[in-house]
C-alpha positions in Angstrom: -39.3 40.4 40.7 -36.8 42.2 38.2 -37.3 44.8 35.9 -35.9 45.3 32.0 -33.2 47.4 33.3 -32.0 44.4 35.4 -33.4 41.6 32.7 -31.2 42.6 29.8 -27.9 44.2 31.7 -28.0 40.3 33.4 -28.0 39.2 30.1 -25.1 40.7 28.9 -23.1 39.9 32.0 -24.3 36.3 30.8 -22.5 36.6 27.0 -19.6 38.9 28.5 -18.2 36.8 31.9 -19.9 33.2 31.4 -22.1 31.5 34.2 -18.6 31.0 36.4 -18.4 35.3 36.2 -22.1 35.7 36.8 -21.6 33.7 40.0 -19.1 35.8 40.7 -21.3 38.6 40.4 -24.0 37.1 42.4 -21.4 37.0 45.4 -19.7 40.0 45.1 -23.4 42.1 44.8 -25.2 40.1 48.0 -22.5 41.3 50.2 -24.1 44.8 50.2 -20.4 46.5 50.1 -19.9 49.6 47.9 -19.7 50.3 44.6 -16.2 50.1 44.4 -15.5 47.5 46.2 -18.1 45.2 43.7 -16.7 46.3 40.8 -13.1 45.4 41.6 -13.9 41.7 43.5 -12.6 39.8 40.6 -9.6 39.7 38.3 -12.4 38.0 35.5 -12.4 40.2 31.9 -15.5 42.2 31.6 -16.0 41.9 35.0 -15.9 45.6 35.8 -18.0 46.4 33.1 -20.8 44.0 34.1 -20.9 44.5 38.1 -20.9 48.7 37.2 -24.1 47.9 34.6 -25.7 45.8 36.8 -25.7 47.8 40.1 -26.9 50.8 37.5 -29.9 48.8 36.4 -30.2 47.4 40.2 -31.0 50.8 41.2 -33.3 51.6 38.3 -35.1 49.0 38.9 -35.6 49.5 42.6 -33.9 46.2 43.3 -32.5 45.0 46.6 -29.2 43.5 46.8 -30.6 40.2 47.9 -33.0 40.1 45.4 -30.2 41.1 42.3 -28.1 38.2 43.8 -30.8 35.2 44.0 -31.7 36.2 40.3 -28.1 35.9 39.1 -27.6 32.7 40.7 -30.3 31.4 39.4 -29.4 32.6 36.0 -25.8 31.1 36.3 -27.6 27.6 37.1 -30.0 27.7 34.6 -27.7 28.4 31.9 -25.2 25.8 33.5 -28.1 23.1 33.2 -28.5 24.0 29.5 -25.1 23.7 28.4 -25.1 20.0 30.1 -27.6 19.1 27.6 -26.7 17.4 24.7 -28.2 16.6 21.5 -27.3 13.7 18.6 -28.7 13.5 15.5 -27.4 11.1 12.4 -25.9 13.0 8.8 -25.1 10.9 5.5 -24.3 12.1 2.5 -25.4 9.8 -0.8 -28.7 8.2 -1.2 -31.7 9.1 0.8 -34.9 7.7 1.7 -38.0 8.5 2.9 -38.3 5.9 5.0 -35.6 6.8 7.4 -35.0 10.8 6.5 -32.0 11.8 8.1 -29.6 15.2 7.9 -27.6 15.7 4.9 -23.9 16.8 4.9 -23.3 19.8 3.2 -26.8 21.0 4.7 -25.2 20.4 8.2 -21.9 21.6 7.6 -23.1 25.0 5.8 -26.0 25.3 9.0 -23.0 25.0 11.3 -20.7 27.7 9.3 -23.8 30.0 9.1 -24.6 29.8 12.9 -20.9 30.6 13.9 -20.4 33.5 16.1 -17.3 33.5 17.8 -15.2 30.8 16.9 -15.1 28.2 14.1 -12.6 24.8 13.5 -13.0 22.8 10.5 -10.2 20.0 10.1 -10.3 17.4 7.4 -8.0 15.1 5.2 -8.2 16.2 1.6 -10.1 19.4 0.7 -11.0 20.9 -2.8 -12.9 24.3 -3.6 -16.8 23.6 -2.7 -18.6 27.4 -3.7 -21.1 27.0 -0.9 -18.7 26.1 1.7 -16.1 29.4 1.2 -19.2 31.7 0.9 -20.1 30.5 4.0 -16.6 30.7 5.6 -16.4 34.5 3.9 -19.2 35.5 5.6 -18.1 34.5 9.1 -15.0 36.2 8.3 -16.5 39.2 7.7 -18.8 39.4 10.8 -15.9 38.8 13.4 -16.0 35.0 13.6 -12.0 33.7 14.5 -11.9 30.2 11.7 -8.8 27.7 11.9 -8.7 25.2 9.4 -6.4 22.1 10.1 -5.3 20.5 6.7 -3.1 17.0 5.4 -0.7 18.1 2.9 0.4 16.8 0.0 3.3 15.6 1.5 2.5 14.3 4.8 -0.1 12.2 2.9 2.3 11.1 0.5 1.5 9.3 -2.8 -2.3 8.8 -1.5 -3.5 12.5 -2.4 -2.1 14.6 -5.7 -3.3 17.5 -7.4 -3.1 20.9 -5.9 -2.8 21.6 -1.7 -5.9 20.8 0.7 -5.1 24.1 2.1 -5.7 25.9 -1.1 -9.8 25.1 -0.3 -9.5 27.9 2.4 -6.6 30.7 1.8 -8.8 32.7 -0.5 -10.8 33.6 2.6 -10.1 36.8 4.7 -8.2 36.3 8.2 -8.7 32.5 7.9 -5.7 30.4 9.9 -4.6 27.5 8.5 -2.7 24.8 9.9 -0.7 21.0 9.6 0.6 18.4 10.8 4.2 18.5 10.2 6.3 15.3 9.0 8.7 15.9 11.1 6.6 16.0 14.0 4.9 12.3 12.8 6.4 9.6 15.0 4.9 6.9 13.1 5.9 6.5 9.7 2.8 6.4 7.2 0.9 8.9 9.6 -1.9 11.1 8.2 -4.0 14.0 9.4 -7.0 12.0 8.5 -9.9 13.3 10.9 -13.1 15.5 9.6 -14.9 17.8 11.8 -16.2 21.0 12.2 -16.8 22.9 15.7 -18.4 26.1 16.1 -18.3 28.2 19.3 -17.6 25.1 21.3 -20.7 24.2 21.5 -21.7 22.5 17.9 -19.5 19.8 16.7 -20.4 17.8 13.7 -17.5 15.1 13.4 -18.1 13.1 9.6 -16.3 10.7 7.0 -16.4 12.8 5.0 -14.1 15.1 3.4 -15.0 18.9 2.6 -14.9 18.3 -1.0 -18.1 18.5 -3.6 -17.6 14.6 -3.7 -17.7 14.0 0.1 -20.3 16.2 1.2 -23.1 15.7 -1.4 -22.1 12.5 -3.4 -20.1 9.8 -1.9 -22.0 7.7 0.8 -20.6 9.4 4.0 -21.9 9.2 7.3 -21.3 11.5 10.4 -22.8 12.6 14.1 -23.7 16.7 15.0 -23.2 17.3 18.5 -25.1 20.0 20.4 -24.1 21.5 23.5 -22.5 19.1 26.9 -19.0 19.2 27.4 -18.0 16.8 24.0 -17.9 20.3 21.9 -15.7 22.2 24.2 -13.2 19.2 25.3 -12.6 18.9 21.1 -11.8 22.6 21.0 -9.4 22.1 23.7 -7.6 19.5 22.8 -7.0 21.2 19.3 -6.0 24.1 20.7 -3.9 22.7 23.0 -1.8 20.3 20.0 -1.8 24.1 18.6 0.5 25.1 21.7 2.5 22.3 22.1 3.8 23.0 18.4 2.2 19.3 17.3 -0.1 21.7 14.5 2.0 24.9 13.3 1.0 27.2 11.0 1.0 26.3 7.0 -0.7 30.0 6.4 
């Protein structure tokens, strides 16, 4: 049986290395070598930190190194397990009814902003000013969360969107990075950045017709899915990010 010490400097190592690290940990501690040789096993960030907290707690605690190591590996599963787990659920904008009550759009899209905590991907087609949606953004800014926006432009969409930039929606908020497809890196001609999403720490994706304008998200019938947790969330994050490094999406801001 653990103690607090243990309990909550496990839980850190959790947030800090991942399940993969904590495995790592689990290892490196039921070997029974010293100190220093734990806390310099593995070349994973944080690890250090989290093997040197964990054998402090460990002796707090009274804890055996068998005992330290069967709790962190089950730990690692369990949290494993969870992130398999995956949860659907319908959104529509437009018309409701009672008879079939179902998620709305902007409440979903706002819910996901709010909730951030790390990272946060919103890409959509055309894109006007919508209050709620940059207070939102603003306050993930301002409490550390890292927010890309990927944006159609006025002239990769050509004649079929006018007025001002999709990308002005966004560049009023702190530290935001936005992004587009370039033209010139279109193969087909008539080819538009026309997908709407928005991904929050890899593990909430909510994926919509939508556009992230007044209209889209509270008036026009628009229908979408909100994906919690399994490996859809993360696999969308990576394929972004990896059209990012290939120079596919550059920077527009």
């Amino acid at each position: 049986m653990t103690g607090r010490a243990f309990d909550r400097a496990a839980a850190d190592a959790l947030t800090t290395v991942g399940a993969e690290g904590v495995r790592a940990l689990a290892e490196e501690i039921g070997k029974q070598r010293q100190k220093a040789s734990v806390i310099s096993a593995r070349a994973i960030p944080g690890f250090t930190e989290a093997a040197t907290a964990l054998l402090k707690a460990m002796g707090a605690d009274g804890l055996a190194p068998s005992e330290a190591a069967a709790y962190l590996r089950g730990l690692a599963a369990g949290h494993a397990l969870r992130a398999k787990e995956q949860e659907t659920s319908l959104v529509w904008s437009g018309p409701s009814t009672h008879r079939v009550p179902v998620r709305t759009t902007s409440r979903v899209l706002l819910q996901l902003v709010e909730a951030a905590q790390q990272e946060l991907l919103l890409m959509t087609y055309s894109a006007t000013r919508y209050a709620p949606l940059t207070h939102a953004l603003e306050a993930a800014a301002h409490r550390g969360v890292c927010i890309d926006v990927v944006v159609e432009t006025l002239q990769g969409a050509g004649s079929a969107l006018s007025g001002a930039e999709p990308a002005s929606a966004f560049l009023d908020v702190p530290g935001i990075r936005v992004w587009h497809w370039p033209p010139s890196n279109r193969t087909e001609p008539g080819a538009k950045t026309h997908a709407k999403l928005a991904l929050a720490d890899r593990r909430v994706l909510f994926t919509t017709s939508a556009n992230f304008t007044q209209s889209g998200v509270d008036r026009n019938i628009e229908a979408g899915v909100l994906i919690t947790g399994g490996a859809v969330p993360a696999r969308t994050a990576e394929h972004i990010q990896e059209l990012q490094r290939l120079g596919v999406l550059q920077r527009y801001w």
